[in-house]
TIVO-2410 file (N, C-alpha, C; in nm, 3 decimals):
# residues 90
REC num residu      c1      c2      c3 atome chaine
REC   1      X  10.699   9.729  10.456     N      A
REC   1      X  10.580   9.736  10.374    CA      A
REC   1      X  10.525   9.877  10.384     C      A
REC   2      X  10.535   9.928  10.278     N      A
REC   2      X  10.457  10.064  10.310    CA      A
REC   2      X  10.298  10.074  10.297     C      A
REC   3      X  10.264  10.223  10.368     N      A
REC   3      X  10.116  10.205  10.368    CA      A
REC   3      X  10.087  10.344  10.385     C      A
REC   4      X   9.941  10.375  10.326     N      A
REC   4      X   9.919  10.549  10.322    CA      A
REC   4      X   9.806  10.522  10.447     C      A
REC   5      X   9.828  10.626  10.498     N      A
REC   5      X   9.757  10.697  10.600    CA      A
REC   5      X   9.739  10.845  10.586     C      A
REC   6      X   9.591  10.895  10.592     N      A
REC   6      X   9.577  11.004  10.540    CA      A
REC   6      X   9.479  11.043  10.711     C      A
REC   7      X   9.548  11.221  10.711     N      A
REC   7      X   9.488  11.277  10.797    CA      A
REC   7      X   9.462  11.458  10.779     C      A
REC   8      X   9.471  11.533  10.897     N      A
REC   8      X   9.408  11.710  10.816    CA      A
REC   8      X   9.466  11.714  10.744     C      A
REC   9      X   9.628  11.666  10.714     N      A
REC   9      X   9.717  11.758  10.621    CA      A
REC   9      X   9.722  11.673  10.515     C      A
REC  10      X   9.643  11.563  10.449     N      A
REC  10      X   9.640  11.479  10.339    CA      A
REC  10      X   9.629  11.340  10.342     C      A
REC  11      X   9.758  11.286  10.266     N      A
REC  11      X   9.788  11.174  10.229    CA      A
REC  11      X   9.945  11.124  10.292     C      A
REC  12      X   9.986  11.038  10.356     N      A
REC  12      X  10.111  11.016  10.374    CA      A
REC  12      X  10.108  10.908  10.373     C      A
REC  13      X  10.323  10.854  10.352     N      A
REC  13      X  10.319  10.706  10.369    CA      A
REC  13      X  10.396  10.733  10.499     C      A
REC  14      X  10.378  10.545  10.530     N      A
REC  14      X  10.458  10.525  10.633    CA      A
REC  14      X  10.514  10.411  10.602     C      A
REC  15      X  10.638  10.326  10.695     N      A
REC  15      X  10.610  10.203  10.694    CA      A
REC  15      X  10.625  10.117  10.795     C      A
REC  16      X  10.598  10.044  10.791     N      A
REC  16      X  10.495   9.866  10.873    CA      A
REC  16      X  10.657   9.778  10.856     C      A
REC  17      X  10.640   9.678  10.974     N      A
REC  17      X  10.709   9.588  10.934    CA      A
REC  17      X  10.645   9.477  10.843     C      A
REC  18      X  10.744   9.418  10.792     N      A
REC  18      X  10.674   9.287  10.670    CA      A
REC  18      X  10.576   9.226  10.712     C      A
REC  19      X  10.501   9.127  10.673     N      A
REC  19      X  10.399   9.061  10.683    CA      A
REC  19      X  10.465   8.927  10.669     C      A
REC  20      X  10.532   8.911  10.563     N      A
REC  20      X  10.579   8.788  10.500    CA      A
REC  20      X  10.686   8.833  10.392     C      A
REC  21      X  10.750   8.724  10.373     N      A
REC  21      X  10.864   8.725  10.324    CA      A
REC  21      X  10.878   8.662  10.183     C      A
REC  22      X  10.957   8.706  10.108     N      A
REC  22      X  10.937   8.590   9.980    CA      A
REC  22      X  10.947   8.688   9.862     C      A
REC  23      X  10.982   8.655   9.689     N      A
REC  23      X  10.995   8.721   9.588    CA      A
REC  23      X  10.872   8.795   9.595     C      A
REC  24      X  10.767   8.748   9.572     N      A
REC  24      X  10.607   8.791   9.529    CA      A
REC  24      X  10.581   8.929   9.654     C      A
REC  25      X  10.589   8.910   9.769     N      A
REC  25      X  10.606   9.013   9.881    CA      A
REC  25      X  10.666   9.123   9.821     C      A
REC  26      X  10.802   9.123   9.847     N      A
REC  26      X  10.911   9.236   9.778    CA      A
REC  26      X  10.897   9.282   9.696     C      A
REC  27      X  10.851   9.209   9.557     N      A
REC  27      X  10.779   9.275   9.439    CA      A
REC  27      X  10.682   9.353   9.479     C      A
REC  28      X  10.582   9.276   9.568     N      A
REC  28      X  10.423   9.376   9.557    CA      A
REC  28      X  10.460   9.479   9.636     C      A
REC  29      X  10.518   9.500   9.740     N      A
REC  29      X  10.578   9.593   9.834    CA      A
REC  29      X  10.662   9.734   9.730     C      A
REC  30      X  10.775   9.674   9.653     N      A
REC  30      X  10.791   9.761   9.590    CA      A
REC  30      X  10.736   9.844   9.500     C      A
REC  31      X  10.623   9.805   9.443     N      A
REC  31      X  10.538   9.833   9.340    CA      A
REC  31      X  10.426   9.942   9.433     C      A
REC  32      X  10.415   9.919   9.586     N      A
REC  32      X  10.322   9.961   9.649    CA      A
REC  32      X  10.370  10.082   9.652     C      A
REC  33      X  10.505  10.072   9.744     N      A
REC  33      X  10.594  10.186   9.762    CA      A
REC  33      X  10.601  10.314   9.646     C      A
REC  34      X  10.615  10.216   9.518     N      A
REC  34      X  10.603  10.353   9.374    CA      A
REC  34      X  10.499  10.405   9.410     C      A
REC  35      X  10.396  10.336   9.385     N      A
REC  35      X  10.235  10.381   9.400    CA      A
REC  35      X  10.195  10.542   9.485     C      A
REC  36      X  10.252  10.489   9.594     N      A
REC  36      X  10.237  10.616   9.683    CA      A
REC  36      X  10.319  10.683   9.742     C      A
REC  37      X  10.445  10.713   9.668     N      A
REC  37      X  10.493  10.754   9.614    CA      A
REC  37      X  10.485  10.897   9.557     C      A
REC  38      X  10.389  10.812   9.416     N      A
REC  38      X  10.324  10.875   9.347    CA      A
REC  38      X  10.183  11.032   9.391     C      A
REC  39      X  10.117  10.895   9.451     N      A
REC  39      X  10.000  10.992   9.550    CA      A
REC  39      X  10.076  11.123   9.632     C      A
REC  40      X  10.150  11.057   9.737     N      A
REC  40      X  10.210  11.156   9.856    CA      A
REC  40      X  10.303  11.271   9.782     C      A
REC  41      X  10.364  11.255   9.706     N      A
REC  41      X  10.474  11.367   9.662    CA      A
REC  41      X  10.405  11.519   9.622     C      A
REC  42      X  10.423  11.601   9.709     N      A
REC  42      X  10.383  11.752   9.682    CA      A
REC  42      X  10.439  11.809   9.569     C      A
REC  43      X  10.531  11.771   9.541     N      A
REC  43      X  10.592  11.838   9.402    CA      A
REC  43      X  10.566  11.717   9.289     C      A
REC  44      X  10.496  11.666   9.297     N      A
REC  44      X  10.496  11.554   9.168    CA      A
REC  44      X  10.343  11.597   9.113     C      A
REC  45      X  10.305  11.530   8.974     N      A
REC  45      X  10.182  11.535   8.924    CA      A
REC  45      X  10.051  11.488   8.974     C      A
REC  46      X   9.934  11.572   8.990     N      A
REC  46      X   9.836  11.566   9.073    CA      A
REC  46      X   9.748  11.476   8.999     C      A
REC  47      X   9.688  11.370   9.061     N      A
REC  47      X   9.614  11.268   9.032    CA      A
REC  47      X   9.486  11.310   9.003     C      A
REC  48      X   9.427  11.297   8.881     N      A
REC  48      X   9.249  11.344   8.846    CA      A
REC  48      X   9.163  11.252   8.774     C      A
REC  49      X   9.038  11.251   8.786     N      A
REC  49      X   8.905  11.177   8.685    CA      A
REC  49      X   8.904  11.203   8.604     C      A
REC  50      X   8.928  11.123   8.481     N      A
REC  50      X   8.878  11.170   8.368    CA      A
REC  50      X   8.777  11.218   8.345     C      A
REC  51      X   8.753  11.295   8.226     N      A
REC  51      X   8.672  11.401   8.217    CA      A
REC  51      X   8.552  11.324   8.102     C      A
REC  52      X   8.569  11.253   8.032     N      A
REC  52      X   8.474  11.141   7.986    CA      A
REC  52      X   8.338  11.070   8.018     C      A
REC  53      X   8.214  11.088   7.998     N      A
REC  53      X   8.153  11.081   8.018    CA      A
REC  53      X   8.150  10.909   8.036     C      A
REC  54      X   8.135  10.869   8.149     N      A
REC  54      X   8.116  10.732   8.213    CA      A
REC  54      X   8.281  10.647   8.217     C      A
REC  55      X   8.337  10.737   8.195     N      A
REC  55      X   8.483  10.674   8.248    CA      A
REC  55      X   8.523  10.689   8.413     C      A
REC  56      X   8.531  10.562   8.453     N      A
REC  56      X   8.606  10.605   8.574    CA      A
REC  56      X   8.722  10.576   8.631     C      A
REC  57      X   8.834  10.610   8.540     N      A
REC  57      X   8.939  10.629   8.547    CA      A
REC  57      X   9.051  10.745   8.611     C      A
REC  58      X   9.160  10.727   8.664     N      A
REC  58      X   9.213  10.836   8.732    CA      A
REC  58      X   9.369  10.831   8.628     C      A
REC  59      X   9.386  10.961   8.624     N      A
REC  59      X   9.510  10.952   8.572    CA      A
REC  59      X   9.620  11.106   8.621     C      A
REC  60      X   9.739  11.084   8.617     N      A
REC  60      X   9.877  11.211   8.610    CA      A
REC  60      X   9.838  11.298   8.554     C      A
REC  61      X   9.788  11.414   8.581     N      A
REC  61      X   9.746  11.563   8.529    CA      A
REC  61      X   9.912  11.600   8.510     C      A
REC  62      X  10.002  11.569   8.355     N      A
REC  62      X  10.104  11.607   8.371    CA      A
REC  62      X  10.122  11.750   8.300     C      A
REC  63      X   9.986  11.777   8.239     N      A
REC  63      X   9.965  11.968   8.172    CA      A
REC  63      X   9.815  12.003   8.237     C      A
REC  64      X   9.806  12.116   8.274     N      A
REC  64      X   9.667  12.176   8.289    CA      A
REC  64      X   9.589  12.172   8.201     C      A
REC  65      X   9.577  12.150   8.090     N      A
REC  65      X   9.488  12.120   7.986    CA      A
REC  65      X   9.455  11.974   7.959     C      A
REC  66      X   9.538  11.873   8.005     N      A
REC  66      X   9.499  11.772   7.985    CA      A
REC  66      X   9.347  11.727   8.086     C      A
REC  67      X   9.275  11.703   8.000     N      A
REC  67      X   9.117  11.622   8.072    CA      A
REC  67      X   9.126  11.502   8.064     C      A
REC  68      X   9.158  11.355   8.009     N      A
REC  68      X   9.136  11.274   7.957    CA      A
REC  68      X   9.237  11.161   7.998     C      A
REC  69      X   9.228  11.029   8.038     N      A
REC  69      X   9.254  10.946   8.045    CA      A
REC  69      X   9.386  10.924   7.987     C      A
REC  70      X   9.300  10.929   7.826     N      A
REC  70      X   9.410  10.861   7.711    CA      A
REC  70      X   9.323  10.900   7.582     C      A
REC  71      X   9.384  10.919   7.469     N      A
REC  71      X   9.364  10.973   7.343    CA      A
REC  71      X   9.210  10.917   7.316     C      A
REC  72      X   9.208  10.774   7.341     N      A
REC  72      X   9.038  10.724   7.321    CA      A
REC  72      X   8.909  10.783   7.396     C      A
REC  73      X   8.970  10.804   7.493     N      A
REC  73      X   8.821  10.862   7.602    CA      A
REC  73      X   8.849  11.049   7.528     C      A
REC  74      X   8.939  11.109   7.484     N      A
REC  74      X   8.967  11.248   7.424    CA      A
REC  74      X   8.869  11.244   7.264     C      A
REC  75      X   8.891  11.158   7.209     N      A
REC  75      X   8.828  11.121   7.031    CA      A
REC  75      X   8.676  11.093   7.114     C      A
REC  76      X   8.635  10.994   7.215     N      A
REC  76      X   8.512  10.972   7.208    CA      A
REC  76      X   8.428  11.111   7.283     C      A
REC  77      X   8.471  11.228   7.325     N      A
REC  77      X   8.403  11.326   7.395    CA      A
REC  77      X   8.395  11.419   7.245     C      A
REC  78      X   8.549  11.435   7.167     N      A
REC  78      X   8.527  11.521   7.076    CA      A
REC  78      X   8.434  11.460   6.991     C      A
REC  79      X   8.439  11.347   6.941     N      A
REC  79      X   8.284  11.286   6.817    CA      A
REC  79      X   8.154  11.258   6.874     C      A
REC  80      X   8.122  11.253   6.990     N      A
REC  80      X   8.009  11.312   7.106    CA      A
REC  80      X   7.984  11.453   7.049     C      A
REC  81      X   8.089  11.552   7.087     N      A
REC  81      X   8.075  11.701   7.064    CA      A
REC  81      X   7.999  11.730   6.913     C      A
REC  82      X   8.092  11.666   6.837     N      A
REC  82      X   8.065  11.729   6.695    CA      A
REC  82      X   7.917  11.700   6.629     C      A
REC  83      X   7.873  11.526   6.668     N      A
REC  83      X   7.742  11.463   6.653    CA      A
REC  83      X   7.620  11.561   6.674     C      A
REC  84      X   7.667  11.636   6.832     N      A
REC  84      X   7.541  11.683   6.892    CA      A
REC  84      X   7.556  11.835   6.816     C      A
REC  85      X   7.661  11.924   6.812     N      A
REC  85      X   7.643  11.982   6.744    CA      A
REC  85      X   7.608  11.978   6.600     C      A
REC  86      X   7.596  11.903   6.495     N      A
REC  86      X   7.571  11.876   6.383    CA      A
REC  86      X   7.432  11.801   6.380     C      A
REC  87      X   7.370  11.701   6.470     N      A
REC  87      X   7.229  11.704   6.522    CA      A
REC  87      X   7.155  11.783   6.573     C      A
REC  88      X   7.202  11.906   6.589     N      A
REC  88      X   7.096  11.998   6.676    CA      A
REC  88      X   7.099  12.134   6.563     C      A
REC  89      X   7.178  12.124   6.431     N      A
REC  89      X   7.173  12.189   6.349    CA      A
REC  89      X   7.066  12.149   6.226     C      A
REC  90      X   7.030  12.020   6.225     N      A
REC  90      X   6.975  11.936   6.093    CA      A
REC  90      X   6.794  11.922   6.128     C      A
***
């Protein structure tokens, strides 16, 4: 079963012996294992907040320009943007 333990130098996994045994185990175990994985890998894509006002979502920074979740929380900051600029003109 893996498991993150984080100390000065970050985030790491380790692993545990099982807990229990069974399909549902192995599944969630493996799924855990991707997970952090994901987190721990120094050369992989760095995990960030969306940039959305009241989203609190985390997502794969897979370009430096990306801010945003997903295309919806990106459309609702830009028609935010344009509103206030076009209200503060009228």
């Amino acid at each position: 079963v893996p498991s993150l333990t984080w100390d000065e130098a970050g985030p790491r996994q380790s692993e545990q012996a099982p807990a229990a045994a069974g399909p549902f185990a192995a599944a969630t175990a493996l799924l855990a294992r991707d997970a952090l994985r994901v987190l721990t890998d120094p050369a992989g894509p760095e995990p960030a907040p969306c940039g959305a006002h009241g989203c609190v979502r985390w997502f794969l920074r897979t370009h430096a320009a990306r801010q945003w979740c997903s295309d919806r929380c990106g459309d609702r900051v830009r028609a935010a943007r344009h509103y206030a600029r076009h209200r503060s003109t009228a």
